[in-house]
GUMAR-447931 format. One line per field, with one value per residue (C-alpha): residue in three letters; z negated, y negated, x; residue number from 1. Coordinates in steps of 0.5 Angstrom, whole numbers, plus 500, padded with zeros to 3 digits. Layout:
% residues N
rest	[ALA:...]
pz	[Z:...]
py	[Y:...]
px	[X:...]
nr	[NUM:...]
***
This chain:
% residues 518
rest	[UNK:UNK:UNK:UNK:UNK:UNK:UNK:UNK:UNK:UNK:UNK:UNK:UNK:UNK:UNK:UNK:UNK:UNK:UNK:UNK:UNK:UNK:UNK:UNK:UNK:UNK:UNK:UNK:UNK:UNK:UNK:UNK:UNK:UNK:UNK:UNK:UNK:UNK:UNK:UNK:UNK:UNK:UNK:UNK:UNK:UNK:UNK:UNK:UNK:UNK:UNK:UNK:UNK:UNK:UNK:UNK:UNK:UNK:UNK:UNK:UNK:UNK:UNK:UNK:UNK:UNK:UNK:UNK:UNK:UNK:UNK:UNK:UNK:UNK:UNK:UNK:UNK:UNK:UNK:UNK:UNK:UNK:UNK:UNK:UNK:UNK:UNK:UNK:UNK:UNK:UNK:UNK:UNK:UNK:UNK:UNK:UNK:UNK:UNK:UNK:UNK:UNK:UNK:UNK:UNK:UNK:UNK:UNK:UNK:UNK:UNK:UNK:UNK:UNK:UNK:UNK:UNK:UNK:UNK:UNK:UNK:UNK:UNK:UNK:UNK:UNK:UNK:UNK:UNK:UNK:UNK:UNK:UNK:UNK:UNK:UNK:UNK:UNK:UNK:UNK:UNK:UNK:UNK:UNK:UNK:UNK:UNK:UNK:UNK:UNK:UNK:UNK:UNK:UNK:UNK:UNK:UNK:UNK:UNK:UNK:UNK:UNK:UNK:UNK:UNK:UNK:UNK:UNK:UNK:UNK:UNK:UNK:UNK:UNK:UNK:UNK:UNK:UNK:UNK:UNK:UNK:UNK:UNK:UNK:UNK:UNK:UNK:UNK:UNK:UNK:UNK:UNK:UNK:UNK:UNK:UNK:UNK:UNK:UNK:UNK:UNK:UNK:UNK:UNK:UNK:UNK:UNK:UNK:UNK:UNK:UNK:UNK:UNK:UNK:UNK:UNK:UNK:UNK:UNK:UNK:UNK:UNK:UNK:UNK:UNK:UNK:UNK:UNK:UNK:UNK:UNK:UNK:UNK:UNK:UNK:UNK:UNK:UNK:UNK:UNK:UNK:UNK:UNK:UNK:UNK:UNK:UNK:UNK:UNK:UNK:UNK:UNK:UNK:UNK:UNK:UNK:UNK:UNK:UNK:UNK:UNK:UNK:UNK:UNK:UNK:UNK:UNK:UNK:UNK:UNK:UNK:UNK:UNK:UNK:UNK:UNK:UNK:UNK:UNK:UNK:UNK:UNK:UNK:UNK:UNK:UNK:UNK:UNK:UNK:UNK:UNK:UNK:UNK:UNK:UNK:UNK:UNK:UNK:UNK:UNK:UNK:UNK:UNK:UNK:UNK:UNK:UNK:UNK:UNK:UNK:UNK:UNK:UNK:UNK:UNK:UNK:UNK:UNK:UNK:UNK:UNK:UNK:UNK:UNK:UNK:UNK:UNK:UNK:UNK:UNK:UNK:UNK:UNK:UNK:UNK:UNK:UNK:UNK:UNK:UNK:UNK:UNK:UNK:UNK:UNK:UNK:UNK:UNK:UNK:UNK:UNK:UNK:UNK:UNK:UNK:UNK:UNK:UNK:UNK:UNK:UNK:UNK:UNK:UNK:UNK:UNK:UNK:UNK:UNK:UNK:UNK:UNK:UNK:UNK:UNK:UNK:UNK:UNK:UNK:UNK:UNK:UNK:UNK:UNK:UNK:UNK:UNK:UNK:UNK:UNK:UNK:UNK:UNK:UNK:UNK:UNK:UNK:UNK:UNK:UNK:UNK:UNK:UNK:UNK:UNK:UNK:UNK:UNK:UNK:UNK:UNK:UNK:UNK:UNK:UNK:UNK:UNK:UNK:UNK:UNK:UNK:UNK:UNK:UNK:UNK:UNK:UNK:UNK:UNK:UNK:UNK:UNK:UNK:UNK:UNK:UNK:UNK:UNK:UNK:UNK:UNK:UNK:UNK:UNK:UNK:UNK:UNK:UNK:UNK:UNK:UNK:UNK:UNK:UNK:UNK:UNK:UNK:UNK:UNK:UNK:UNK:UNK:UNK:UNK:UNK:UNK:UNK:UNK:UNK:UNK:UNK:UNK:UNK:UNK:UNK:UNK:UNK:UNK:UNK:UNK:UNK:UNK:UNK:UNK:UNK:UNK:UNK:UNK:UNK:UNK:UNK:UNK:UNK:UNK:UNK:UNK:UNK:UNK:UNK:UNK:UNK:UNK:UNK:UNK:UNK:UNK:UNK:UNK:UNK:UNK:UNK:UNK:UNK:UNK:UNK:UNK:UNK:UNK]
pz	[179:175:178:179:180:185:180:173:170:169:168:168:175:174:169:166:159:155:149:145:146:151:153:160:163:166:173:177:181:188:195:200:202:209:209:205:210:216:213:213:220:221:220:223:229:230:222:220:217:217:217:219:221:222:226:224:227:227:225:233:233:227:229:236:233:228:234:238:232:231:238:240:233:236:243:239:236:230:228:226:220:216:218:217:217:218:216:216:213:220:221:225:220:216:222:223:216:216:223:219:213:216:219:213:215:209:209:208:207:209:207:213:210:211:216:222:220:214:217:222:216:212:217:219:211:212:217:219:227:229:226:227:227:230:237:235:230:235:235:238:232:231:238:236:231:234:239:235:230:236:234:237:235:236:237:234:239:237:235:240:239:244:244:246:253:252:244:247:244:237:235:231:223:218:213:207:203:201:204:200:201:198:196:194:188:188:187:182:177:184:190:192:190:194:189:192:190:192:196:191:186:191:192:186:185:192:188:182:185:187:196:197:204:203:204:201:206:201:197:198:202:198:198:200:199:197:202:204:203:196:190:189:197:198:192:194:201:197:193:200:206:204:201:206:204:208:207:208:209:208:211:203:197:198:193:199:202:195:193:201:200:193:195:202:199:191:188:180:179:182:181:183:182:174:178:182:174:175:182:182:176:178:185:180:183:182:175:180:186:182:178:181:177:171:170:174:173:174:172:176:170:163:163:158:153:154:162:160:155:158:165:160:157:164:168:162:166:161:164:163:163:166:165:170:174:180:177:173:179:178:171:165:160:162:158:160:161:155:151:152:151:143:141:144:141:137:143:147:151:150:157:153:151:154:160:158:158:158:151:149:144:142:141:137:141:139:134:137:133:134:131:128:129:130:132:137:141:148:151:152:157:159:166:167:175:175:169:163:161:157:162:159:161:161:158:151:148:141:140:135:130:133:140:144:148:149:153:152:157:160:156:162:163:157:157:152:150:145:138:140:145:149:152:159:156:150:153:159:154:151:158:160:154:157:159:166:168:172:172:170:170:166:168:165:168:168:163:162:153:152:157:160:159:160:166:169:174:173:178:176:176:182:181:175:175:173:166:164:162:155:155:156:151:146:147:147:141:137:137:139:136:140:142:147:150:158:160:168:171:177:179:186:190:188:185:190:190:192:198:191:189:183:182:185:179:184:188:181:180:187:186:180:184:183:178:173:165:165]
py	[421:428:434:440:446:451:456:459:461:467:465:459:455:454:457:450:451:445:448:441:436:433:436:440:445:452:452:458:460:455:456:450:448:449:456:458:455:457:465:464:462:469:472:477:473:477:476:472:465:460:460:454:453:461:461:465:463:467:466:465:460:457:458:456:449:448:449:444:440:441:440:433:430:434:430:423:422:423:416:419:423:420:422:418:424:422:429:431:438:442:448:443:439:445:448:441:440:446:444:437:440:447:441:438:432:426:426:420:421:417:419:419:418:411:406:405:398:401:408:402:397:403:405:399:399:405:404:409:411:416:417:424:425:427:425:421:417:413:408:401:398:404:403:396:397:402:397:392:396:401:407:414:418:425:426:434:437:443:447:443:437:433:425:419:416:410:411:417:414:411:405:410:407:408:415:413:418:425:429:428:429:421:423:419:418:419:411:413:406:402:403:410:409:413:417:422:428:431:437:441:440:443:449:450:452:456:461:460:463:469:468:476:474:479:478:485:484:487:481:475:469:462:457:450:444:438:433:435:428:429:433:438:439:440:444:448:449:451:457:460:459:458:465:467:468:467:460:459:451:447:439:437:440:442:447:450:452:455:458:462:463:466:471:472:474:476:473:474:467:461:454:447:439:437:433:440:443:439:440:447:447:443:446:453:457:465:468:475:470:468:474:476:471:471:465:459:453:445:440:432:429:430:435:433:439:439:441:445:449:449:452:458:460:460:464:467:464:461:454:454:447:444:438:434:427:426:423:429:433:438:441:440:444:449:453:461:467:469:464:463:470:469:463:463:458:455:451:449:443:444:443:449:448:444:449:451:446:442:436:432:426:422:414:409:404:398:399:404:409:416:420:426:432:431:424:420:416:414:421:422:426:429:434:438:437:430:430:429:422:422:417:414:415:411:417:418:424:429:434:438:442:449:444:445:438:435:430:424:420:413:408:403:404:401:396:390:387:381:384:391:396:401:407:409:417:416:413:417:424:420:419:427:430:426:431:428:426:430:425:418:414:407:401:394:390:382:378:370:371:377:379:385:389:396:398:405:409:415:420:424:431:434:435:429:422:417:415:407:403:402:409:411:405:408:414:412:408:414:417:410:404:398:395:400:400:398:392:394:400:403:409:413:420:421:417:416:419:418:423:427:429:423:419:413:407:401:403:403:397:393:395:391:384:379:382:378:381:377]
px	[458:456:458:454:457:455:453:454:460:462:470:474:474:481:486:490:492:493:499:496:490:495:501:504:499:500:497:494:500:499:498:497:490:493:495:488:484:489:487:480:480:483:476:473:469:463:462:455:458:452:445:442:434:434:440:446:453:458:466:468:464:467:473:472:470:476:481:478:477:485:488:482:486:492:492:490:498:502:499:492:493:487:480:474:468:461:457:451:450:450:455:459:461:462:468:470:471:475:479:481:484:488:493:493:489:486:479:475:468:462:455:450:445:444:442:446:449:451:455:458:460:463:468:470:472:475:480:481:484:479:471:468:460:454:453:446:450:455:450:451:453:458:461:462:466:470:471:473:478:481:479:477:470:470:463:459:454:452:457:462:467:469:472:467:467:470:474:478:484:487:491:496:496:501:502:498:499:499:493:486:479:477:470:465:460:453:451:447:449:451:454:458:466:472:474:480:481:488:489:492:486:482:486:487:480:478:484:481:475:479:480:478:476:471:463:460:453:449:451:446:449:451:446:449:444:449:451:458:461:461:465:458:459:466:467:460:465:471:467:463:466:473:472:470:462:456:452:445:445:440:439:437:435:428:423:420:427:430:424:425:432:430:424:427:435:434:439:441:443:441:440:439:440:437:431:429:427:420:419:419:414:410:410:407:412:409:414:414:418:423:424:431:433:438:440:439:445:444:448:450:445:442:435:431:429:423:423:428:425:418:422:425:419:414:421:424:431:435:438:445:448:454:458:464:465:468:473:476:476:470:467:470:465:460:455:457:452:458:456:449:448:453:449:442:438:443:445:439:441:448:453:458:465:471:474:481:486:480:480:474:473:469:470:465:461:464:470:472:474:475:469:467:464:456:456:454:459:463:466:474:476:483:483:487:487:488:494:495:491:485:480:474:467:460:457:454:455:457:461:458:463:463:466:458:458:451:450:446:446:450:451:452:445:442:437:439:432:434:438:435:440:434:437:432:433:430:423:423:424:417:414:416:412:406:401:400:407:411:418:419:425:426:431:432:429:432:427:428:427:430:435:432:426:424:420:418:417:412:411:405:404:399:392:392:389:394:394:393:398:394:394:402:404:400:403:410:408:407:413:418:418:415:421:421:414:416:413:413:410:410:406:409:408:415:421:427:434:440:443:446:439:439:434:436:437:438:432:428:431:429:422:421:425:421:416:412:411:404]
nr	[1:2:3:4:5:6:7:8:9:10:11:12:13:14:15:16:17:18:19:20:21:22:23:24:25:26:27:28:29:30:31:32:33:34:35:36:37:38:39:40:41:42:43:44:45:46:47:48:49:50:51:52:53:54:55:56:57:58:59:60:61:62:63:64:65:66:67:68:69:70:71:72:73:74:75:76:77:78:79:80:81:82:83:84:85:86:87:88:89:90:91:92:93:94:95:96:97:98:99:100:101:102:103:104:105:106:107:108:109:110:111:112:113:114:115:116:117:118:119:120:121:122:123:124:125:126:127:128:129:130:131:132:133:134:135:136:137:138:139:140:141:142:143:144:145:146:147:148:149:150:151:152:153:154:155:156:157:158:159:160:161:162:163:164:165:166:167:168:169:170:171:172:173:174:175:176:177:178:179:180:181:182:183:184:185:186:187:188:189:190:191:192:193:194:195:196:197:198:199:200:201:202:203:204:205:206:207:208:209:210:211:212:213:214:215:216:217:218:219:220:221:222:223:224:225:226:227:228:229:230:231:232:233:234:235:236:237:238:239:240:241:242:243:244:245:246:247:248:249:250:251:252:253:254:255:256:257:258:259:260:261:262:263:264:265:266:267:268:269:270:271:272:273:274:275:276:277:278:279:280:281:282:283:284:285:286:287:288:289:290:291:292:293:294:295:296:297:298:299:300:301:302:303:304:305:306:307:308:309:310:311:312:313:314:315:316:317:318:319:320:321:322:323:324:325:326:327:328:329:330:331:332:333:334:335:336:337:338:339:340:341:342:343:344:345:346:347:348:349:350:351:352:353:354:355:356:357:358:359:360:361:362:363:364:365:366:367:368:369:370:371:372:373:374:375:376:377:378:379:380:381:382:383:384:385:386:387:388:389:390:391:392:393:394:395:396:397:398:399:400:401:402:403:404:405:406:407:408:409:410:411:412:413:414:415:416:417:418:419:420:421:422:423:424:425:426:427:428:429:430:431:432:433:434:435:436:437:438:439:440:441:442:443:444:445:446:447:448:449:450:451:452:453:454:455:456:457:458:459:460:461:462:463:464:465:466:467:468:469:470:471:472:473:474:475:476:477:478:479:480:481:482:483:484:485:486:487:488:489:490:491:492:493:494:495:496:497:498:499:500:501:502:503:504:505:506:507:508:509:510:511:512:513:514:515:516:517:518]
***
């Protein structure tokens, strides 16, 4: 998983330093989690805390929830010290959260955003000795399940917690380990993964937003649209309300309600998920609402330039890019408002440079060898949160020689159509350019010739005809080769996505299962 950060960066989010590529860090002077979160909870609790659907909720609710959350798990026994937490983003599941981790409870989490076999079958694979979620989601399926692994639930109503009739004790299960929040990824390649992220990594970068416990209300509250169950989310939850700032919490992502936030809070910086760029152009959102606005981030995927740029130059707000994954803990490289501001142009599309402590390289596809400046291949990363190892990803990139890192897209993506290797990006930055397509997307399709062929999805802009086919292959074949003509299309409202906001590359695939090329 990519992730994106809450907003751009104005310093580094966490203050390591490698000496060399790779040699001992020097971290932030440390607090444990536990007393972070035991310090938020002392707020002032006739504060504002989470606005949701128009409601504000204030920190003695807040408050109220994470100690009823505490003693519930408390009563349960020593045996439960990993939760498996089923959130939806409510205020609830923000206080329960806090409640979970001011003890210094492990956290697994599970997306809500499925079917409810799906929900019962991840957490009977989690194991767990007790599940927290929404009342409306102990279906049958998840009671059976709890019956069957002896398991409590801790249901959320409204801004209460309480054990389930019936699951009111737990089967005690041995330590497992040091407190982590195990986070999943998007699943934009394939089934979300675990992915823990220690309490420490966390820690580290609520203090290296500073923890001021000081929310000026002249200030506008934070924007939270991430699902809370992965790293974007959780981060989002450790740079706002640990730090005691307001949250507007959306259930999603959606152009109507950031546009609301935007108009209704003026604030200066902004930002949304890489595939919202299009949507609030399509949406031809007035220049005047969005003119607080003087950067607007976005990360968790590539951007194709020319969305970048035509969004620049209707808005007149420069997009800064960031880059991480979930398994380095959070960003790695960042386009700064500094930066963006000392080279301009001259770097358009760039993510920015490597954070401090933070090392990149380049490998070749095939042989290996580590590249130069300027050329193409597999990134290298060492983070500096997750030690000193470099880790190797699935993601095409160059470093150029004033160290910019320009993202290019996955390499696990490619479509192998005969002798000839396709990446997706490179048709669908073609497709994006066409003059009535809003957003596409390009996956292999399985071919009984030639392995794989491509296919593409085509979400055209409002007030267009869907061009034909004819049409787009000539399109495409003016600017590409013919090798990478899709041989399936599909014409949809809108492309799916995953609870991450990503377009969803499994669900593109499904809908060519069973297609003929004739």
């Amino acid at each position: 998983m990519v992730f994106a950060l809450p907003g751009p960066i104005d310093r580094p989010y966490d203050v390591p330093a490698l000496a060399g590529p790779v040699k001992r860090l020097k971290m932030v002077a440390m607090r444990p989690l536990t007393e972070l979160c035991a310090e938020t909870l002392t707020i002032d609790p006739s504060r504002s805390a989470i606005e949701f659907d128009g409601i504000w909720h204030d920190w003695g609710a807040v408050q109220r929830l994470a100690a009823e959350m505490r003693a519930l798990l408390a009563a349960l026994g020593i045996g439960v010290r990993t939760v498996s937490f089923v959130p939806r983003n409510r205020p609830s599941a923000l206080a329960a959260f806090l409640g979970m981790l001011v003890d210094g409870r492990s956290v697994r989490m599970i997306y809500a955003f499925q079917s409810a076999p799906a929900i019962a079958a991840a957490i009977e694979r989690a194991g767990s000795a007790v599940v927290v979620m929404a009342e409306d989601d102990f279906t049958p399926e998840v009671r059976a399940v709890l019956a069957s692994r002896s398991m409590a639930g801790i249901a959320l109503s409204g801004m209460s917690a309480q054990l389930v009739t019936g699951f009111d004790r737990a089967e005690p299960r041995p330590d497992d380990g040091p407190p982590r929040v195990e986070i999943l990824t998007s699943g934009t390649t394939g089934p979300p993964k675990p992915f823990a992220i220690p309490h420490a990594v966390i820690a580290q970068f609520v203090l290296a937003q500073g923890m001021s416990l000081i929310d000026d209300p002249a200030e506008p509250p934070f924007l939270m649209s991430f699902p809370i169950g992965n790293i974007s989310g959780v981060y989002s939850i450790a740079a706002s309300l640990l730090r005691g700032k307001r949250i507007v919490l959306l259930d999603r992502f959606s152009v109507e309600a950031w546009r609301a936030f935007v108009v209704r809070y003026r604030p200066s910086t902004g930002g949304a998920p890489p595939a919202a760029v299009a949507m609030i152009l399509d949406a031809e959102i007035p220049v005047a609402d969005l003119s607080s606005l003087k950067f607007f981030s976005t990360g968790a995927a590539p951007l194709d330039p020319d969305v970048q740029r035509r969004f620049e130059v209707r808005y007149g707000i420069p997009i800064l890019l960031s880059y991480g994954a979930t398994e380095f803990g959070g960003p790695v490289a960042a386009m700064t408002p500094q930066l963006h501001d000392e080279w301009g142009p001259a770097k358009f599309g760039s993510v920015g440079r490597a954070m401090p402590g933070v090392a990149l390289r380049v490998r070749h596809f095939d042989t290996g060898e580590i590249l130069g400046p300027g050329v193409e291949g597999i990134l290298e990363v060492v983070s500096p949160r997750m030690g000193p190892d470099w880790i190797r990803t699935s993601d095409i990139a160059v470093v150029d020689a004033d160290e910019f890192l320009f993202h290019r897209g996955r390499a696990d993506g490619a479509i192998m159509r005969g002798g000839f290797k396709i990446l997706p990006e490179t048709i669908e930055a073609v497709l994006l350019r066409h003059p009535s397509v809003s957003t596409a997307a390009v996956v292999g399709v399985p071919d009984p010739r030639v392995t794989e062929v491509p296919g593409a999805v085509i979400a055209v802009k409002p007030g267009s005809s869907a061009p034909s086919i004819a049409a787009l292959e000539a399109y495409i074949r003016q600017y590409l080769p013919a090798t990478h003509c899709p041989v399936h299309w599909r014409f949809v409202d809108a492309l799916p996505k995953n609870p991450s906001f990503k377009i969803d590359r499994p669900a593109l695939k499904r809908m060519f299962a069973g297609d003929d090329p004739a």
